[in-house]
C-alpha angles and dihedrals in degrees: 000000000000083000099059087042091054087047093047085055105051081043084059090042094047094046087043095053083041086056096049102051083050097051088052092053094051085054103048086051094065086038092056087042087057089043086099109034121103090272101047109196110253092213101083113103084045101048080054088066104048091038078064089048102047089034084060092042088056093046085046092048091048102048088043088055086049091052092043097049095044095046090048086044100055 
């Protein structure tokens, strides 16, 4: 029982952290669209950076769910 509930959670956590690197995306894209408008976004060289950073958490989040379900699988 403590194991599917431990499963259930890192599968929250994955499709959270799923949601969440969506949802930035979604965002930076209006921000770049803006980029050339009269009043340009001064986040930019610092959204880069976290757009890496959540780009790396999502490959991370991806290649640990892999490993779970193939270790619980087996």
């Amino acid at each position: 029982m403590k194991r599917n509930n431990l499963k259930e959670k890192y599968v929250q956590l994955y499709e959270d952290i799923q949601s969440i690197y969506g949802i930035y995306c979604i965002l930076m894209s209006v921000l770049r669209y803006n980029d050339g408008s009269k009043n340009p976004t001064d986040v930019l060289p610092v959204a880069d950076i976290l757009e890496e950073k959540f780009y790396n958490l999502n490959i991370s989040a991806d290649k640990f769910l892999g490993e779970f379900y193939e270790k619980t699988l087996i």
